[in-house]
FITI-575710 format. One record per residue (C-alpha): y, x, z; residue in three letters. Coordinates in steps of 0.25 Angstrom, whole numbers, padded with zeros to 4 digits, always signed. Layout:
BEGIN
YXZALA ...
// end
This chain:
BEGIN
-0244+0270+0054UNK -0237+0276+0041UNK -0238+0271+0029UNK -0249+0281+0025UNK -0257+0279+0038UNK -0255+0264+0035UNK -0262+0265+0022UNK -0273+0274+0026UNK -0277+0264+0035UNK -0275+0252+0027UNK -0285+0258+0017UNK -0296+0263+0028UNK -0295+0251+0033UNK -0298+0243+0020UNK -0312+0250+0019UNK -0316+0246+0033UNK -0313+0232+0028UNK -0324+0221+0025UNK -0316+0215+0014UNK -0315+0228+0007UNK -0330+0230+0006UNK -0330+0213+0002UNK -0321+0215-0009UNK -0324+0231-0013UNK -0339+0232-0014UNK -0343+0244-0011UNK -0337+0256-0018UNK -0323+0251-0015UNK -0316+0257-0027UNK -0314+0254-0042UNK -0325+0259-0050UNK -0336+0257-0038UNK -0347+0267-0038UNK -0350+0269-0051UNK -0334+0276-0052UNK -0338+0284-0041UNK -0350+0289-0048UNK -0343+0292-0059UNK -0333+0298-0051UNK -0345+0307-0045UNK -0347+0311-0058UNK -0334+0317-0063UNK -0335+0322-0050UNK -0347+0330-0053UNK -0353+0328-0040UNK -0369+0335-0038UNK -0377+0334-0025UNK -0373+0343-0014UNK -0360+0342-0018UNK -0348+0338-0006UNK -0340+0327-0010UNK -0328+0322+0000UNK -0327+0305-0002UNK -0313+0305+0002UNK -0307+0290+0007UNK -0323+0286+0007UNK -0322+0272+0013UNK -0335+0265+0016UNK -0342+0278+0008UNK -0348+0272-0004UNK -0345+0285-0013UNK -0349+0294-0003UNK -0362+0287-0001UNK -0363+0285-0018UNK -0359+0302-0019UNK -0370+0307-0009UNK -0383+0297-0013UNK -0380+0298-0027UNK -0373+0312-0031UNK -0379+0320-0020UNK -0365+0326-0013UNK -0362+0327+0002UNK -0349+0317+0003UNK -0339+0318+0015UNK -0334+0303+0016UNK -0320+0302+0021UNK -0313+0290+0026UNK -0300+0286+0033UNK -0308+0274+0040UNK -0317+0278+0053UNK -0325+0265+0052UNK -0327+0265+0036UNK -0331+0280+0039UNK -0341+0275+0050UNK -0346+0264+0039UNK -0348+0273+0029UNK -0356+0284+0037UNK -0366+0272+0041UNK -0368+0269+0028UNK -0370+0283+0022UNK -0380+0284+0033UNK -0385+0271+0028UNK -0388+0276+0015UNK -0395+0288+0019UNK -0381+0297+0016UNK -0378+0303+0029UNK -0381+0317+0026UNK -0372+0317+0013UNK -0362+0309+0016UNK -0352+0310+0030UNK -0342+0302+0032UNK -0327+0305+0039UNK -0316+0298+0043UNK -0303+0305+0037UNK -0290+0305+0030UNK -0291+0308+0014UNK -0278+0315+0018UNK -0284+0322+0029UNK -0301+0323+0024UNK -0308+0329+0036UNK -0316+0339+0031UNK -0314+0353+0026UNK -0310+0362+0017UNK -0315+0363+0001UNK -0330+0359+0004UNK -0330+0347-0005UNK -0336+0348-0020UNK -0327+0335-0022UNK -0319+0324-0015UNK -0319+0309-0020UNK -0308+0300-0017UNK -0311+0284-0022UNK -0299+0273-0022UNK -0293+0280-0011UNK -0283+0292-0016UNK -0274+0281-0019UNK -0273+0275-0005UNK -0269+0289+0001UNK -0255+0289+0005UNK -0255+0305+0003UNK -0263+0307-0009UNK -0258+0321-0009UNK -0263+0326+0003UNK -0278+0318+0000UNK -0278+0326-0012UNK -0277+0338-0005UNK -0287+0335+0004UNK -0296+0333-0009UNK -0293+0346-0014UNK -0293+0353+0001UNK -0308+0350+0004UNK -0313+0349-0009UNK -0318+0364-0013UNK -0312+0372-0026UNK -0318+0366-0038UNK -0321+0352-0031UNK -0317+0338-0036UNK -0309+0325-0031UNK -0314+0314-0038UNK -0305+0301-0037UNK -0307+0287-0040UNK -0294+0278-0037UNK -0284+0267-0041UNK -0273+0271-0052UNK -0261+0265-0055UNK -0252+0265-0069UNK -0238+0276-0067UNK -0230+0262-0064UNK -0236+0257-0051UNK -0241+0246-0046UNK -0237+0231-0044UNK -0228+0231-0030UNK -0240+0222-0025UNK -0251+0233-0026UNK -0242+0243-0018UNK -0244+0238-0005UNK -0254+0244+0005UNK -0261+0231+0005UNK -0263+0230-0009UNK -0277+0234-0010UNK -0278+0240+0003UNK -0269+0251-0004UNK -0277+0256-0013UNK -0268+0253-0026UNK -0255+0256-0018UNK -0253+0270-0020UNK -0262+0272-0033UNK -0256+0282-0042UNK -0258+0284-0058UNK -0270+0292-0059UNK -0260+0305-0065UNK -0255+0303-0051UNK -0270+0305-0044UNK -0270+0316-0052UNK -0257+0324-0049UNK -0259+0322-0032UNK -0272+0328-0035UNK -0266+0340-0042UNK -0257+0342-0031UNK -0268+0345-0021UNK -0272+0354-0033UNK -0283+0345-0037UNK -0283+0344-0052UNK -0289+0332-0060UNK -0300+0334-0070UNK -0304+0321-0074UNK -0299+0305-0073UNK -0305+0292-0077UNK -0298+0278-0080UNK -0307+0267-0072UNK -0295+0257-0072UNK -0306+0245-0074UNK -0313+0248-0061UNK -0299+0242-0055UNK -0302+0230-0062UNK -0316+0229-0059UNK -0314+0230-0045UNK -0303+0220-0044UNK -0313+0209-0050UNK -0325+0215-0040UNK -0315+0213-0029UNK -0310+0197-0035UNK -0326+0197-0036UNK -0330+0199-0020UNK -0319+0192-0017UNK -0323+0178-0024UNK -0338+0181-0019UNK -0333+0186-0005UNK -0325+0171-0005UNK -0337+0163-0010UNK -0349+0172-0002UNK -0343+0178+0010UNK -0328+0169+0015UNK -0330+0174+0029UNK -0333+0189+0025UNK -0318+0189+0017UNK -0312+0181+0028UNK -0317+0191+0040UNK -0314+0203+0030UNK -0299+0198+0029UNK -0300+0197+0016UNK -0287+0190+0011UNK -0292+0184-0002UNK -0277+0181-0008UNK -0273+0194-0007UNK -0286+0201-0014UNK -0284+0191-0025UNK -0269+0196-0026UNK -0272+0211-0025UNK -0282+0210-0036UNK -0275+0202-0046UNK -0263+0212-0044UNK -0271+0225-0046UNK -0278+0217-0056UNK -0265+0215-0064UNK -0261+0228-0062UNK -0276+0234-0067UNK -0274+0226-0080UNK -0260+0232-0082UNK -0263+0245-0079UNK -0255+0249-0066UNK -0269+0249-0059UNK -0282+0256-0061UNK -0294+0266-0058UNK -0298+0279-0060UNK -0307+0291-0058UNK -0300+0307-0055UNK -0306+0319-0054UNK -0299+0332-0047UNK -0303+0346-0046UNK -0299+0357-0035UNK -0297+0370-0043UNK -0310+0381-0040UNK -0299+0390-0037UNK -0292+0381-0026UNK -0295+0383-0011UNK -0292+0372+0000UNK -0277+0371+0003UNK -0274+0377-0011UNK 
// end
């Protein structure tokens, strides 16, 4: 297995795992769902609309965009059996008309060409090993005019401490952040031009203490669940006091893009 190949997996695998959803919540990024209404927002998403929910894990913002904006959402995820989860649970819900799910590569989305009004990508463009190609796979089926909206991990034009680079550390998904100027130019490349940003550096924060928060409860409440989970206590507390550290010095933190596909682009341009 590549490198590439090797953090792919790595970071399917995390969503399928039980001491994910113990310590995650939910929403599973920074901001929870109230960053990804706002997110819907600037977004300017209206019922009817096609939205593509790309690295969608257990399918909590594509469920959140179809009951509550009224769009069609095409959920993709590199994870068969968090793809099979998440379809029980949109059927669940009652969301099975509006919200299909697929298993598939972000470097690869399996479906077609320029049919999507917009594309949302949450805590996840950071983990692709070929961002490139993922943003032009955003801009291939989104149609001319349409929007990637992306909520993700930043990091200061230094780096990061050698002890978040590693593919363990935080299952990845602060190993390969770039500064948000960084999002921005990949994007263009695929000739996707940026039209808005947002600082939310304090959600990186709030999700460290949420996580040191079911983790003392999870301790207290649930020992066996951590246990049968796998959960190494230790090295969560490590991890979190290192992004922590690098939160409060600025090399770490949060924020919102937005993206455009020129009307006049066609897919492939």
């Amino acid at each position: 297995m590549s490198a590439a190949d090797e953090v792919k997996a790595c970071c399917a695998a995390s969503y399928d795992n039980d001491a994910v959803a113990l310590l995650l919540g939910e929403s599973y990024h920074p901001g929870g769902l109230a960053l990804t209404r706002r997110l819907a927002g600037r977004l300017r998403l209206r019922g009817g609309q096609r939205v593509v929910d790309v690295a969608a894990g257990p399918g909590a913002t594509a469920r959140l965009l179809a009951a509550e904006f009224g769009v069609r959402v095409d959920a993709v995820d590199l994870g068969v059996s968090t793809v099979d989860k998440a379809r029980a649970a949109a059927e669940a819900a009652g969301l099975a008309a509006s919200v299909r799910h697929h298993a598939g590569d972000a470097e690869r989305i399996p479906l077609p060409d320029g049919v999507f009004d917009a594309a949302v990508c949450e805590c996840a463009f950071c983990t692709f090993p070929d961002k490139a190609t993922a943003a032009a796979e955003f801009a291939r089926v989104l149609r001319p005019g349409g929007r990637v909206g992306i909520t993700d991990v930043t990091i200061a034009e230094e780096g990061l401490p050698e002890e978040l680079t590693t593919v363990a550390a935080w299952v990845a998904c602060i190993a390969d952040a770039r500064p948000l100027a960084g999002y921005s130019a990949i994007l263009a490349g695929a000739g996707l031009r940026t039209v808005h940003t947002e600082r939310h550096d304090a959600a990186i924060t709030r999700m460290i203490d949420e996580i040191d928060a079911r983790l003392r409860l999870a301790r207290l409440t649930a020992p066996a669940r951590l246990a049968d989970a796998g959960v190494d206590v230790a090295a969560v507390h490590r991890y979190t006091a290192l992004a922590r550290r690098a939160a409060a010095d600025g090399l770490i933190g949060y924020a919102l893009l937005v993206a455009e596909k020129p009307v006049g682009a066609h897919a492939g341009d």
